[in-house]
C-alpha positions in Angstrom: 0.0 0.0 0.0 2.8 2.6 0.5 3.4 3.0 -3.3 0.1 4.0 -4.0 0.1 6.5 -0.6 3.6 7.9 -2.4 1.2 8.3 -5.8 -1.8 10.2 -4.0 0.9 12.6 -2.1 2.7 13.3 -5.2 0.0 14.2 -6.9 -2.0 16.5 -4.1 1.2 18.1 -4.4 1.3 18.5 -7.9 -2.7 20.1 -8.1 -1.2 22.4 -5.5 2.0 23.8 -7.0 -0.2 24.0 -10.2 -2.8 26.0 -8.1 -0.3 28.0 -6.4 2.4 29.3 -8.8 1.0 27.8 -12.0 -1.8 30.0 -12.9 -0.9 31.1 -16.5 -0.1 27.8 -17.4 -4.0 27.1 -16.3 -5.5 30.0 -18.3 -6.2 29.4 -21.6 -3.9 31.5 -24.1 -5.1 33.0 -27.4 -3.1 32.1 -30.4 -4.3 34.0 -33.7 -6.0 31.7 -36.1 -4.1 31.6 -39.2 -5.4 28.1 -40.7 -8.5 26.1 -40.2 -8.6 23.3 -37.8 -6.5 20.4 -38.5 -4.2 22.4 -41.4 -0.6 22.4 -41.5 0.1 26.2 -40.8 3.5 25.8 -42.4 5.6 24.3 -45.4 9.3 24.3 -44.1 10.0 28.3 -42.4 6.8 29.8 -44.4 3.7 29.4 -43.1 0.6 29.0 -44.8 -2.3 30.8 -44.0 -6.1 30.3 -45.2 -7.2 30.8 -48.2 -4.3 29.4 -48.9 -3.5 25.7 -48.0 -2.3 22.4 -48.7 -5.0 20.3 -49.0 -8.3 21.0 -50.7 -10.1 20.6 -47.2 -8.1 23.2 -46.1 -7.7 26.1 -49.1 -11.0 28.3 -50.2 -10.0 27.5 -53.6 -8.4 25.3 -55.8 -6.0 28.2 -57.0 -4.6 28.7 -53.4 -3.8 24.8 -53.3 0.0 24.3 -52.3 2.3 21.3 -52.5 4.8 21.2 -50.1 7.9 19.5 -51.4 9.7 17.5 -48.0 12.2 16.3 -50.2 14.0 19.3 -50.1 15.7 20.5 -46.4 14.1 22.5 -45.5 10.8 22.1 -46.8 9.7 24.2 -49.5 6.0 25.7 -50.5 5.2 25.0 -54.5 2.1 26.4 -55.8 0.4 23.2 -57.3 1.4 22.0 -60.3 4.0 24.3 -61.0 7.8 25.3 -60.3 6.6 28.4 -58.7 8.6 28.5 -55.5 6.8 30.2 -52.6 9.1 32.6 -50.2 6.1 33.8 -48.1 2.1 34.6 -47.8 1.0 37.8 -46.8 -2.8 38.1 -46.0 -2.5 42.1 -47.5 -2.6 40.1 -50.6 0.6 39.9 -51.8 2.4 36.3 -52.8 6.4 36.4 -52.6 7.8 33.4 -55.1 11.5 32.7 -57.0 11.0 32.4 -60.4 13.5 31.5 -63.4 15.4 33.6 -65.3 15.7 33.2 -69.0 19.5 33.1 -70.2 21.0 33.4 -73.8 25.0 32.1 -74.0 27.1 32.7 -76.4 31.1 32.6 -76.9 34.0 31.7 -79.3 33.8 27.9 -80.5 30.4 27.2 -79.0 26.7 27.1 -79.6 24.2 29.3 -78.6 22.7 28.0 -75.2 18.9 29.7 -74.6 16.9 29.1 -71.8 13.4 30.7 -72.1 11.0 31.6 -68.8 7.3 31.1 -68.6 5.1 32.5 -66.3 1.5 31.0 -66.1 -0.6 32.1 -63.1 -3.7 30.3 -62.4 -6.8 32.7 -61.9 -7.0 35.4 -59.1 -2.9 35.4 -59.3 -1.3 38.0 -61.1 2.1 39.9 -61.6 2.3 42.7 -59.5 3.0 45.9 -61.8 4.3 48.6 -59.4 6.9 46.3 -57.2 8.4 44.3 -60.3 10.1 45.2 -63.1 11.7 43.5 -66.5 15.1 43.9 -66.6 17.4 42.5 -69.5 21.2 41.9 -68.8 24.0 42.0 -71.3 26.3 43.9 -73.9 24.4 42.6 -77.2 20.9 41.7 -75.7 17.6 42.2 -77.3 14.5 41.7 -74.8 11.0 41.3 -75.1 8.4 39.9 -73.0 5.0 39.6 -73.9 1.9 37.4 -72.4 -1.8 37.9 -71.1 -3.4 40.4 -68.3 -6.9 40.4 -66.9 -9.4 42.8 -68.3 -12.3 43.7 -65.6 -11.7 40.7 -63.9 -11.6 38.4 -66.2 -8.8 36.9 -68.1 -7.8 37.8 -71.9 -7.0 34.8 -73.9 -5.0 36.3 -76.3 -1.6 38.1 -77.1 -2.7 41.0 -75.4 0.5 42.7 -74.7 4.3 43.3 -75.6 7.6 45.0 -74.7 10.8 45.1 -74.0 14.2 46.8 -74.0 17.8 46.6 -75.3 20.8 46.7 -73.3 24.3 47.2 -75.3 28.2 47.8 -74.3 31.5 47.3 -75.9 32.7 45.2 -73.1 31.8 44.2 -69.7 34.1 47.0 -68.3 32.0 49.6 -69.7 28.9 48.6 -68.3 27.4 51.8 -65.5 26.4 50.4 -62.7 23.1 51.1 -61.5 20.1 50.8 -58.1 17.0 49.7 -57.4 15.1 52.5 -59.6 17.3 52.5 -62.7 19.2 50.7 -65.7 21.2 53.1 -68.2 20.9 50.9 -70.7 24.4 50.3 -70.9 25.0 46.9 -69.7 21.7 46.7 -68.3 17.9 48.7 -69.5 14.3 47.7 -67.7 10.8 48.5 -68.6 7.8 48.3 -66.6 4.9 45.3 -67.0 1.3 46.0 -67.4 -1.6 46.0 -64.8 -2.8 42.2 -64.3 -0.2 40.7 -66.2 -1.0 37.1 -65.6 0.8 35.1 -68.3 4.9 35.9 -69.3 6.7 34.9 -71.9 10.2 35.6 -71.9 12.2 35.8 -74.9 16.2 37.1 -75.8 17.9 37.6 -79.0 21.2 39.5 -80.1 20.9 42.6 -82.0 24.2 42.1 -84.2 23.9 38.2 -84.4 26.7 37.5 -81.7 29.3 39.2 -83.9 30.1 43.1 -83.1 31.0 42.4 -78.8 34.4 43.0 -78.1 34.2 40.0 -75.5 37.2 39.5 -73.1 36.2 36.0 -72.1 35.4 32.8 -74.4 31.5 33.2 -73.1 29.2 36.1 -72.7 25.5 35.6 -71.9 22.3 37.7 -71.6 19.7 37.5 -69.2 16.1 38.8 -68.9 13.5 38.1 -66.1 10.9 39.9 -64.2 11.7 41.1 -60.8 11.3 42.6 -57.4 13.0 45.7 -58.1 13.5 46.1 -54.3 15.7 43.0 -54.2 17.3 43.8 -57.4 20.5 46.3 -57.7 22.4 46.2 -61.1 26.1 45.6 -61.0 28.1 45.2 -63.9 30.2 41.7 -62.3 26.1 40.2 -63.1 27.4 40.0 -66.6 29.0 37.2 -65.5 27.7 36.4 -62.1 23.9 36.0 -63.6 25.5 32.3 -65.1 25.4 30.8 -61.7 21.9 32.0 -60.5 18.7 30.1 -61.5 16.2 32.2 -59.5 15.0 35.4 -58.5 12.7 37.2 -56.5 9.1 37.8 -57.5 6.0 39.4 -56.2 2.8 37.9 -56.9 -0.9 39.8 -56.2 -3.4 37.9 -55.0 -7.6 38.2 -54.6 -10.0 36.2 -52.8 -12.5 36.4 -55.7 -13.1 37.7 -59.0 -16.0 39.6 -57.9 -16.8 43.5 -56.6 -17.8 43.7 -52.9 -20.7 44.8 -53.5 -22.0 41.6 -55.5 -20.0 39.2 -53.4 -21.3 40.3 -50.4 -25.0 39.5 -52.2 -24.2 35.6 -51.6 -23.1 35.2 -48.0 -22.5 31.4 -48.5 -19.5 32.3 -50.9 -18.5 35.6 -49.3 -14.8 35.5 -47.9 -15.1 38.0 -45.4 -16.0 35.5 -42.0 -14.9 37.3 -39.3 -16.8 40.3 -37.7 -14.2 42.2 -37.5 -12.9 42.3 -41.2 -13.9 44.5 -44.2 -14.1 43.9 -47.5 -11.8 46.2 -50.4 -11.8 46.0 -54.1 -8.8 45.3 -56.2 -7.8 45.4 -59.6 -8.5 41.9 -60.1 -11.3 41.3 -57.3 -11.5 41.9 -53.9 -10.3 40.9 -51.0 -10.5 40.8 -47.2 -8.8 43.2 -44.3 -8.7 43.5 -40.4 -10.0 46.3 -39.0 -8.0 49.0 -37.2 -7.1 47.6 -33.5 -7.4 43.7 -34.8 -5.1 41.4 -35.7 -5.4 37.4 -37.6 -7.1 36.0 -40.3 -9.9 38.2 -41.6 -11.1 34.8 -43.5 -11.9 32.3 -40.5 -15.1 33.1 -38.3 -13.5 34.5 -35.4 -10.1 35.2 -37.2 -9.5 38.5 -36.0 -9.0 39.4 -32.4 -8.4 42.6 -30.5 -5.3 44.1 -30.2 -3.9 44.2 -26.7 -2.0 47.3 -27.7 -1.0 48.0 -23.8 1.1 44.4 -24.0 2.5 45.0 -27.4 6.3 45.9 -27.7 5.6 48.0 -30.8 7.0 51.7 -30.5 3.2 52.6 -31.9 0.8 51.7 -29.1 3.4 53.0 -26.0 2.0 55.4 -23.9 4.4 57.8 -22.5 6.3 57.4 -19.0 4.1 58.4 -16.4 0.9 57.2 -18.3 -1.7 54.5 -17.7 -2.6 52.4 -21.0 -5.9 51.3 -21.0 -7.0 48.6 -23.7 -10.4 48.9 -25.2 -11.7 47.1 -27.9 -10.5 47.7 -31.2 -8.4 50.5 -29.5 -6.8 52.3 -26.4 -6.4 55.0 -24.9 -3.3 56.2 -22.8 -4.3 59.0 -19.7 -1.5 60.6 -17.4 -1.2 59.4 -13.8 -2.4 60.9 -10.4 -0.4 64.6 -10.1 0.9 64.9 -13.9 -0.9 66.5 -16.8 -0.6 65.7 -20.9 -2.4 64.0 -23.4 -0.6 61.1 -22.3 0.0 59.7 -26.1 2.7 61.9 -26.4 3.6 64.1 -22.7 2.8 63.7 -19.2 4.6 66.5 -16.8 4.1 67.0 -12.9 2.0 68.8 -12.2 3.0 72.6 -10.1 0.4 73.5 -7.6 1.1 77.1 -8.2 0.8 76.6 -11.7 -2.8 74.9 -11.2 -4.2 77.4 -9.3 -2.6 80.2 -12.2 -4.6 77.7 -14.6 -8.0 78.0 -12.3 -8.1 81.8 -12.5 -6.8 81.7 -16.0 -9.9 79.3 -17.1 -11.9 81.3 -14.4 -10.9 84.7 -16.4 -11.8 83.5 -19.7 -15.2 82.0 -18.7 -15.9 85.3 -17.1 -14.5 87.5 -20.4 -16.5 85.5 -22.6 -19.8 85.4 -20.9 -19.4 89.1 -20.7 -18.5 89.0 -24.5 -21.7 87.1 -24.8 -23.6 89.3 -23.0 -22.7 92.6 -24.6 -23.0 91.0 -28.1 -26.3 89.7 -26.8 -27.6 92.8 -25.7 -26.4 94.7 -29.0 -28.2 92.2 -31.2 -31.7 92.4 -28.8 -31.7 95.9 -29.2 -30.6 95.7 -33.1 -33.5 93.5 -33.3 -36.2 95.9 -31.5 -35.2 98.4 -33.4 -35.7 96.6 -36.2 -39.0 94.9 -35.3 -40.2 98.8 -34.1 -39.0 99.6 -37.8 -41.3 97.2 -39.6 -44.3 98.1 -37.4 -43.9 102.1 -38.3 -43.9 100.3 -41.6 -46.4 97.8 -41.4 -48.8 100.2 -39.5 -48.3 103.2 -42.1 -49.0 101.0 -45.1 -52.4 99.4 -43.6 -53.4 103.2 -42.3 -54.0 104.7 -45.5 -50.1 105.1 -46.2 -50.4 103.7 -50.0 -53.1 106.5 -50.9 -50.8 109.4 -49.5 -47.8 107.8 -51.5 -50.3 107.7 -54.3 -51.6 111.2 -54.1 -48.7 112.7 -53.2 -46.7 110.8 -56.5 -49.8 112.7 -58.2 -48.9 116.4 -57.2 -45.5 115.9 -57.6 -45.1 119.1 -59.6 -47.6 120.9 -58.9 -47.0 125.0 -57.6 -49.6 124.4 -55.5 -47.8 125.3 -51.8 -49.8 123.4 -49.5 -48.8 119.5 -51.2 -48.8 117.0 -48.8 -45.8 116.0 -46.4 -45.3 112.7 -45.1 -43.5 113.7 -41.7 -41.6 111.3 -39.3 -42.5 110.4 -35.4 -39.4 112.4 -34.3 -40.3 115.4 -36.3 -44.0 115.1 -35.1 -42.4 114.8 -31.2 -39.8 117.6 -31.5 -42.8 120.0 -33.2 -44.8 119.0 -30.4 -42.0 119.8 -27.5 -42.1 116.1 -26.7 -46.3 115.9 -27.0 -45.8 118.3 -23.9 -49.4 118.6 -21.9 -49.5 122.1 -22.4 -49.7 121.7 -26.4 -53.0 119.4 -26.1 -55.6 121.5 -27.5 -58.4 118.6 -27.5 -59.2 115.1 -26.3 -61.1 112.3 -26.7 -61.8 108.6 -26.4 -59.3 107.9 -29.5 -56.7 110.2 -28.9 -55.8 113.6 -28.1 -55.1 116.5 -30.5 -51.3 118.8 -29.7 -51.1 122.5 -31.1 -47.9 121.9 -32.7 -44.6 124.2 -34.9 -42.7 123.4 -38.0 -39.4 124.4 -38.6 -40.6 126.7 -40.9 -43.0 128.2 -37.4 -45.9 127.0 -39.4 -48.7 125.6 -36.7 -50.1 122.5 -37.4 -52.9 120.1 -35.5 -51.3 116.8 -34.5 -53.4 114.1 -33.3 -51.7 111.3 -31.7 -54.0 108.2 -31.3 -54.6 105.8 -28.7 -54.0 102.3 -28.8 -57.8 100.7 -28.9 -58.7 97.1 -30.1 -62.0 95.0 -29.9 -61.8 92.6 -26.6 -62.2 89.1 -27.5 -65.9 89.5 -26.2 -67.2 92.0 -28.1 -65.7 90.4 -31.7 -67.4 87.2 -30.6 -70.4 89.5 -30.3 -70.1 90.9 -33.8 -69.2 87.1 -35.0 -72.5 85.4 -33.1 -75.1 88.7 -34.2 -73.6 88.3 -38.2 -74.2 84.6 -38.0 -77.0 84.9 -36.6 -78.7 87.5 -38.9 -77.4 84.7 -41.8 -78.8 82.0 -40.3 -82.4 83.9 -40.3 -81.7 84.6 -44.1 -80.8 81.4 -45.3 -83.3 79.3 -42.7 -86.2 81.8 -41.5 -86.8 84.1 -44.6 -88.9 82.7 -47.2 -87.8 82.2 -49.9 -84.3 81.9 -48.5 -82.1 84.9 -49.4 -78.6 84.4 -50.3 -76.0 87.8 -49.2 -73.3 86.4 -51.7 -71.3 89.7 -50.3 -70.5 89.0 -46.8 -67.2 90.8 -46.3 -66.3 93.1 -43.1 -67.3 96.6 -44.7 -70.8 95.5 -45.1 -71.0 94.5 -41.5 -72.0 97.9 -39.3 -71.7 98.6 -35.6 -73.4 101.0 -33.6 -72.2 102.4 -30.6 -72.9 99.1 -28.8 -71.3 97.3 -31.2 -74.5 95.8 -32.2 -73.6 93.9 -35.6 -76.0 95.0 -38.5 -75.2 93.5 -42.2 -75.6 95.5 -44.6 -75.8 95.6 -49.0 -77.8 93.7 -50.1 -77.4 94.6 -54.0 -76.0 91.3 -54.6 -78.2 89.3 -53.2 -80.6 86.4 -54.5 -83.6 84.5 -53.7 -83.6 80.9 -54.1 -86.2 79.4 -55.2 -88.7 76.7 -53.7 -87.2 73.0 -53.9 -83.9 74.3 -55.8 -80.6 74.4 -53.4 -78.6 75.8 -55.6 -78.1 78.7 -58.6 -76.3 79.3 -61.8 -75.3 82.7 -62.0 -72.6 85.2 -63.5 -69.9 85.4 -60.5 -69.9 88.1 -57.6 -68.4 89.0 -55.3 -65.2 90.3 -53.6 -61.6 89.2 -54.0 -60.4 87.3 -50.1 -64.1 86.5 -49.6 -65.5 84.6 -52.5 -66.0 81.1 -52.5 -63.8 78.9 -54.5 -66.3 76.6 -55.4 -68.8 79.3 -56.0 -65.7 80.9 -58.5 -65.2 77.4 -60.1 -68.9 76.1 -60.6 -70.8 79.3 -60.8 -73.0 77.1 -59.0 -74.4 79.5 -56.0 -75.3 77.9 -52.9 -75.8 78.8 -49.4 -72.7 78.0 -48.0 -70.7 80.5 -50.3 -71.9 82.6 -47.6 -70.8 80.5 -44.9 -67.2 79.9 -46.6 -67.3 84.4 -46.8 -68.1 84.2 -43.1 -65.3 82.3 -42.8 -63.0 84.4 -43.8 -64.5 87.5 -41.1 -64.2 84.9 -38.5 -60.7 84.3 -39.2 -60.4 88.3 -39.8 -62.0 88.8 -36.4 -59.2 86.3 -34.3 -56.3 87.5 -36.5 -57.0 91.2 -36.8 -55.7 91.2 -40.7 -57.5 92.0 -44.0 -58.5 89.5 -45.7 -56.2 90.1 -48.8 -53.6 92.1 -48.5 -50.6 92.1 -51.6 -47.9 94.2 -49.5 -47.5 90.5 -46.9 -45.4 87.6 -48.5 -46.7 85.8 -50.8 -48.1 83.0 -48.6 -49.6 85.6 -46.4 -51.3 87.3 -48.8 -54.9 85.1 -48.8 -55.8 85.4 -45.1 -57.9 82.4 -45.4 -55.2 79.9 -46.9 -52.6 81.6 -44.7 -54.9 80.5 -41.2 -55.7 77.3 -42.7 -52.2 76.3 -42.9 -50.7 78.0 -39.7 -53.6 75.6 -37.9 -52.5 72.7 -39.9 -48.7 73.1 -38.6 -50.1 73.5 -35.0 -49.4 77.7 -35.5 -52.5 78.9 -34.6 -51.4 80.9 -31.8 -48.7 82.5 -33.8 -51.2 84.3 -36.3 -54.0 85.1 -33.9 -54.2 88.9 -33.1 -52.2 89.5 -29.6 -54.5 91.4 -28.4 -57.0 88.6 -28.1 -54.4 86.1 -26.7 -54.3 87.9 -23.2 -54.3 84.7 -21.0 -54.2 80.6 -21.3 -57.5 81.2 -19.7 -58.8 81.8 -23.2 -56.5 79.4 -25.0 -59.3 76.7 -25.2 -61.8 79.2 -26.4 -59.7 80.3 -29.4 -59.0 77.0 -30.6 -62.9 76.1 -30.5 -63.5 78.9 -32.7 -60.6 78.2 -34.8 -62.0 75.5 -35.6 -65.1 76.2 -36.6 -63.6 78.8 -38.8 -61.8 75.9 -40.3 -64.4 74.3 -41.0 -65.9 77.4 -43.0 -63.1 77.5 -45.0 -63.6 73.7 -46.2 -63.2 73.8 -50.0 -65.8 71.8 -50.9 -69.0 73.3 -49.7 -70.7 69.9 -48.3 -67.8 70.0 -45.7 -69.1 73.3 -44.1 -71.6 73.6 -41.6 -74.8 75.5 -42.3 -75.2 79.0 -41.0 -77.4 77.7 -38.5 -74.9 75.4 -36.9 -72.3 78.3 -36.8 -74.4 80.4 -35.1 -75.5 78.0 -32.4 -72.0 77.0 -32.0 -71.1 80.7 -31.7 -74.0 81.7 -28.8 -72.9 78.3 -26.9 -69.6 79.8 -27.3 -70.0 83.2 -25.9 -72.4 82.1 -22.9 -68.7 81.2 -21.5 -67.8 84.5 -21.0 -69.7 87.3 -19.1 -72.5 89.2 -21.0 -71.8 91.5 -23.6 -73.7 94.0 -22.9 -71.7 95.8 -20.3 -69.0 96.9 -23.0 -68.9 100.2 -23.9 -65.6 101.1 -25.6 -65.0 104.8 -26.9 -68.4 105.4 -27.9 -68.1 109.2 -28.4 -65.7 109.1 -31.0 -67.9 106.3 -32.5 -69.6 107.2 -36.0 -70.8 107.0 -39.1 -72.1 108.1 -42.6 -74.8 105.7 -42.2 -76.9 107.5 -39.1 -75.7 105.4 -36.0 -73.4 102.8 -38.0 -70.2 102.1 -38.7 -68.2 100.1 -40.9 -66.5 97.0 -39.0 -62.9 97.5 -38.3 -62.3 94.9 -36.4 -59.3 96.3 -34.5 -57.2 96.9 -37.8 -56.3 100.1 -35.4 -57.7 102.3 -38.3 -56.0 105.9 -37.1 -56.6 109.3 -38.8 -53.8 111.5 -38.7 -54.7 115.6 -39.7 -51.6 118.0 -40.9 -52.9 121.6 -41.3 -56.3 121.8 -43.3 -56.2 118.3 -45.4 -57.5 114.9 -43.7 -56.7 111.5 -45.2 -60.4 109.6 -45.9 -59.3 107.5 -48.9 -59.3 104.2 -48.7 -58.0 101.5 -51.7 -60.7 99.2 -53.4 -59.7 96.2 -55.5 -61.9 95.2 -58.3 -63.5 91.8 -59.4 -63.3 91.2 -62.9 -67.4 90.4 -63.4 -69.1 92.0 -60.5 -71.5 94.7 -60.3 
């Protein structure tokens, strides 16, 4: 029994050691994938990565198949069925091989000895054009090499292209030696090889038939092959030296497949790019597969390419400086500066100096503080800028809808004239300086609207100058106006018989008295419908901003033309803006289609008049009526609601709000042509201005092509 008590201790002891100091040995390592399971990953000192491989279970294709040649010590990598030698495999697509040289010997007493190179690449191989070059050797050698390339991908199965180059001296003494880039042509001359060049034929001739050389030795050769101009540097002892050397250098590009990344990557069975961390490139003759940044492996095995640990790797590149912390991330990492030392830590870290920290606190403190203050006075220039701008426009606005474009007009039309009392358009600072500031002394009347100043010119002539109050219809009294005109409708088109027809509802023909009591007025328009008939042809009426479209399409006449023309006072009423106005943008001009979409883009409350919009005690209010103005507004008349419904919708509305009838707004300035009435305004803010002896009462009317 004591052998097997020996066995158990040794082995506890063993588990231990392993526990104890062995722990790397337990963790499992990562080795990048370079073959698939099972695959010899080398031939001799070159290893062999996937595609490539050396047997068909373990190469993509059959053109990456490689025999590996153990009679030879070491090893050596063959591509199959050729004497194509293989030096090394680089997965950035590049092949390095030893290829033969074609030779051409010559000499006193002897026969000419040739040896002619062939280069035959299967597909997705090809002779790479920028790192090779053909090169002919010799003092009476003629060169030329001539085969197949590939031709958008595909291969070209005839003579498709062919140079060369001609190298003559005197004697092997006068041959210039050369380097990587150059042959003079004296002793030695090069040419480049086309894009794709997959098939070579190399052939050497003399140009004077072996006779003209000045030869110091018995034998004199030529050579000619295609080579890796980096491995290459001319010398003129390779006039001889060439005899003993069967082989040179080569580089080969490869591709994974003859297709575009874009159409391989259409059939993910055949699509070389496995891993998830690869991308796909094009080539000249394909495409092939890459790691990403911050990966390394096989970008054609699932799982081929892992992350970089770039804070374990020896490379120069991925160091962080001294006194940094490297921190790996995936496909990355990222290098910060330790405790007490400042830098980018990628390429300084320096210890840090209290005193300078605390200079660098008030210097950042400084700057914050100089440019808010920058911000704040470039702020407050722009703000005021932008009143003065906005106050600008209003003068602007509020001249032009205030009879402004008749005075322009009149005063364009007695431009000329002797007469010395033409009309002056004067400014507000003008008007306040001749006024002493609108002092109180210089008021020589009042009323509800305004007062009147006693005011001097610079030429001391006195002048009356009425400056006007600020006044506007409270929400209450235009939903008054708005529920007595749809009301008055509603008895025409319901109530009257036969049912009458306004076809001119427009906010001039609606009058107020001093209560604001709505009364609708011309009637000139107008037309009785018949029994049992809903609707009438007739020439068009109307006026421009209030006509239906239908109506103006059809000429079919119906009763909710007027409600569609109601509409558009509604819409006047909540917006305090004509109904058609050509100085606005051109998507403002037609109040109706202007409301229509500013409620569609949720707006509404950026178009309604200010005035009105005191409060979101009101807000639900407004929108109510908005949209029941909408509705009016409906192009196709079946979609509007009938007079009837507007008004009861209107009186339900207003029985929200206290009673009208305790507004009395400016009612001695209140009148009218028409006995008691007035022409709605709607809180347009209508002002008349008086200079001297001459009053402005014009007002502009646009004609409809048709009406009355």
């Amino acid at each position: 029994m004591a052998p097997n008590y020996v066995m158990i201790v040794a082995l506890i002891t063993f588990i231990c050691f392993s526990l104890c100091f062995g722990d790397d040995a337990m963790l499992p390592t990562h080795n990048n994938l370079i073959t698939k399971s099972n695959c010899n990953e080398s031939c001799g000192n070159v290893n062999i990565p996937f595609p490539f491989g050396m047997s068909r279970d373990c190469t993509l294709r059959d053109q990456f198949l490689v025999t590996c040649d153990y009679s030879l010590n070491p090893p050596q990598p063959f591509l199959e069925n050729s004497s194509i030698e293989i030096t090394s495999i680089s997965l950035a697509g590049q092949l390095n091989v030893l290829q033969f040289i074609s030779t051409d010997c010559y000499g006193a007493g002897i026969s000419t000895n040739k040896i002619k190179s062939f280069i035959a690449l299967p597909s997705l191989l090809t002779v790479n054009d920028t790192s090779n070059r053909f090169i002919a050797v010799g003092c009476d050698t003629y060169a030329i090499v001539q085969g197949y390339y590939t031709k958008f991908g595909a291969k070209i199965e005839y003579p498709s292209y062919i140079t060369g180059c001609m190298s003559m001296c005197n004697s092997i003494d006068d041959a210039v030696n050369g380097d990587k880039n150059s042959c003079s042509g004296v002793g030695c001359c090069q040419t480049s090889i086309p894009k794709g060049a997959w098939n070579v034929t190399i052939t050497l001739s003399s140009y004077y038939n072996y006779n003209e050389t000045d030869m110091k030795n018995d034998l004199s050769c030529s050579y000619a092959f295609v080579v890796d101009q980096a491995t290459f540097d001319f010398s003129k002892s390779y006039l001889s030296s060439l005899q003993n050397t069967k082989k040179l250098p080569l580089v080969l590009d490869w591709a994974v497949g003859e297709e575009k990344c874009e159409i391989a990557k259409r059939n993910s069975t055949a699509y070389a790019c496995k891993s998830n961390n690869s991308y796909c490139h094009d080539d000249s003759n394909g495409y092939r597969c890459s790691r990403m940044q911050g990966y390394d492996g096989n970008p054609y095995l699932i799982d081929g390419c892992q992350d970089i640990n770039e804070c374990a790797d020896p490379q120069p590149d991925y160091r962080c400086v001294k006194n940094a912390i490297c921190n790996n991330t995936v496909g990355s990492y990222t290098c910060t500066c330790r405790p007490d030392f400042s830098g980018d830590g990628y390429t300084e870290c320096n210890r840090d100096n209290p005193q300078r920290k605390i200079q660098n606190i008030y210097l950042i403190i400084g700057i914050t503080a100089g440019v808010a203050l920058m911000v704040f006075i470039i702020f407050g220039w722009s703000y005021t800028a932008f009143q003065r701008r906005k106050m600008s426009m209003m003068k602007e606005k509020f001249f032009q809808e205030n009879g402004g474009l008749v005075l322009q007009q009149r005063l364009r039309r007695e431009e000329g004239s002797s007469h010395n009392n033409t009309i002056k358009i004067f400014t507000s600072d003008e008007l306040e300086k001749a006024t002493n500031g609108f002092d109180k002394d210089r008021v020589v009347g009042q009323g509800g609207f305004g007062s009147v100043y006693k005011g001097y010119l610079k030429d001391n002539c006195i002048v009356a100058i009425k400056k006007s109050k600020a006044s506007s219809l409270s929400l209450d009294i235009r939903l008054k106006v708005a529920a007595e005109t749809a009301g008055v409708l509603s008895y025409l088109h319901s109530a009257a018989y036969p049912p009458i027809i306004h076809r001119d509802i427009k906010s001039v023909n609606i009058l107020l008295d001093k209560s604001y009591t709505a009364k609708v007025s011309d009637f000139g328009a107008s037309k009785l419908v018949p029994a049992n008939q809903k609707e009438i042809s007739t020439l068009v009426q109307g006026t421009l901003g209030y006509l239906d479209p239908e109506y103006l399409q059809t000429n079919q006449l119906t009763e909710k033309s007027d409600v569609y023309s109601f509409g558009v006072v509604l819409v006047e009423l909540l917006t305090g803006r004509k109904a058609l106005c050509f100085q606005r943008p051109e998507e403002e001009r037609s109040l109706a289609q202007y409301f229509i979409s500013s409620v569609e883009k949720g707006h509404l409350f950026n178009i309604l008049d200010d005035n009105i919009v005191c409060d979101e005690g009101n807000a639900g209010q407004l929108e109510n009526i908005a949209v029941l103005a909408q509705r009016c507004l409906n192009v196709k008349g079946d979609d509007r609601p009938t007079m009837k419904e507007v008004a009861a919708e209107l009186e339900a509305g207003s029985r929200l709000k206290h009673s009208w009838d305790q507004t009395d707004q400016h009612s001695e300035e209140i009148k009218s042509f028409l006995h008691d009435t007035q022409p709605l305004g709607f809180g347009y803010e209508y002002s008349e201005q008086s200079v001297h002896i001459d009053s402005i009462t014009s007002h502009v009317t646009l004609p409809f092509p048709g009406g009355r």
